[in-house]
C-alpha positions as CSV (number, residue, x, y, z in Angstrom):
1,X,20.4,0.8,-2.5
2,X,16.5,0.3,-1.8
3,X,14.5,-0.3,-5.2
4,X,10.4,0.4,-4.3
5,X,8.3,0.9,-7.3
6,X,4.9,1.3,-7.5
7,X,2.0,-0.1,-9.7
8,X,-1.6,-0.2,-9.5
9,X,-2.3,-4.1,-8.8
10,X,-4.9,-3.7,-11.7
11,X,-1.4,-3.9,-13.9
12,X,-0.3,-6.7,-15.6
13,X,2.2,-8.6,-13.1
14,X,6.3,-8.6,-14.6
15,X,9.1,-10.7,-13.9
16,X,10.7,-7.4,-13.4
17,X,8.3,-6.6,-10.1
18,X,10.5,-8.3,-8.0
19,X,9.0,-9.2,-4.6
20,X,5.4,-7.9,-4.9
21,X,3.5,-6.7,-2.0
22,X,0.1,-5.3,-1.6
23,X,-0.3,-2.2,0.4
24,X,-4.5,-2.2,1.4
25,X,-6.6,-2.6,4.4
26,X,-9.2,-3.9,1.7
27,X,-8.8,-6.6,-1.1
28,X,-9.4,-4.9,-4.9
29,X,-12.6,-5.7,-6.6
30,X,-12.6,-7.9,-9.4
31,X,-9.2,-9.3,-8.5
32,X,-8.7,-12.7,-7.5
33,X,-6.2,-13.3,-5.3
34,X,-4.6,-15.8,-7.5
35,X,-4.6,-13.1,-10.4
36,X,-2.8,-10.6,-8.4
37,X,0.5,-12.6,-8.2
38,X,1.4,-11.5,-4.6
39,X,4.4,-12.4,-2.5
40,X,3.0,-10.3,0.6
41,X,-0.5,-8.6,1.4
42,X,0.6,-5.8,4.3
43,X,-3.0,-4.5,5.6
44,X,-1.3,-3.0,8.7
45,X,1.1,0.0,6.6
46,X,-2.3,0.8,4.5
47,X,-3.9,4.0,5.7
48,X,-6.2,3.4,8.6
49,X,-9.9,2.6,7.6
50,X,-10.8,6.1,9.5
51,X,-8.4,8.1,7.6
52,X,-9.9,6.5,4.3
53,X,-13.2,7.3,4.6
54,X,-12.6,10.7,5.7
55,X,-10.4,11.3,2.6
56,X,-13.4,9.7,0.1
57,X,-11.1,10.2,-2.6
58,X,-11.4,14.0,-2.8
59,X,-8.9,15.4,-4.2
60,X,-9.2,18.7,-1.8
61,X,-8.4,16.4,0.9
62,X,-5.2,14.9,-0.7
63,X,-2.3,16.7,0.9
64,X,-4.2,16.7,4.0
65,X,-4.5,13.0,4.0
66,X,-0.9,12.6,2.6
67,X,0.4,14.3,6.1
68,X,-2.1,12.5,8.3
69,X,-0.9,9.0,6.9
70,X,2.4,9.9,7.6
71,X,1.7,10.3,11.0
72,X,0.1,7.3,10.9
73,X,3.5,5.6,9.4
74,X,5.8,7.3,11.7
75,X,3.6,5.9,14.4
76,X,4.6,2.4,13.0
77,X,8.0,2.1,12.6
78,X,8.0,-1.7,12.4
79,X,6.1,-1.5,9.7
80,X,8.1,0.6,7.9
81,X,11.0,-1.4,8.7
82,X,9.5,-5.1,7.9
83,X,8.6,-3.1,4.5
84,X,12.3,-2.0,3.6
85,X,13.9,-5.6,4.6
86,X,11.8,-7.1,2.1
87,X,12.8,-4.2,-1.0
């Protein structure tokens, strides 16, 4: 059984977590990278940089965006599977 939770990376880090990856093309602000307490920063299974800014976090745009990053995924099955090996 595959076991993916996810948390904001603004969250306190657990020992529960279990192997923590960071799904964004762009680091978080006011994060360092030592505070975050990755194992793994995957940039390429983020949405695309084009698909974020047309989204602009409007919340009209939200199950729009939700079925173009799909696409995006499906378009990357590697990606998807380099991300399951590690859950």
């Amino acid at each position: 059984m595959i076991d993916i939770k996810i948390k904001r990376i603004y969250e306190d880090a657990s020992k529960n977590d279990g192997f923590r990856i960071l799904v964004d093309r762009i680091w978080p602000r006011g994060v360092s990278k030592k505070d975050a307490k990755l194992d793994e920063w995957m940039k390429e299974i983020a949405p695309s940089t084009e698909l974020r800014k047309w989204f602009d976090h409007k919340e009209d745009r939200f199950a729009e965006f939700e079925k173009k990053y799909y696409k995006e995924l499906e378009n990357r099955p590697e990606l998807i599977e380099e991300l399951l090996k590690k859950a």
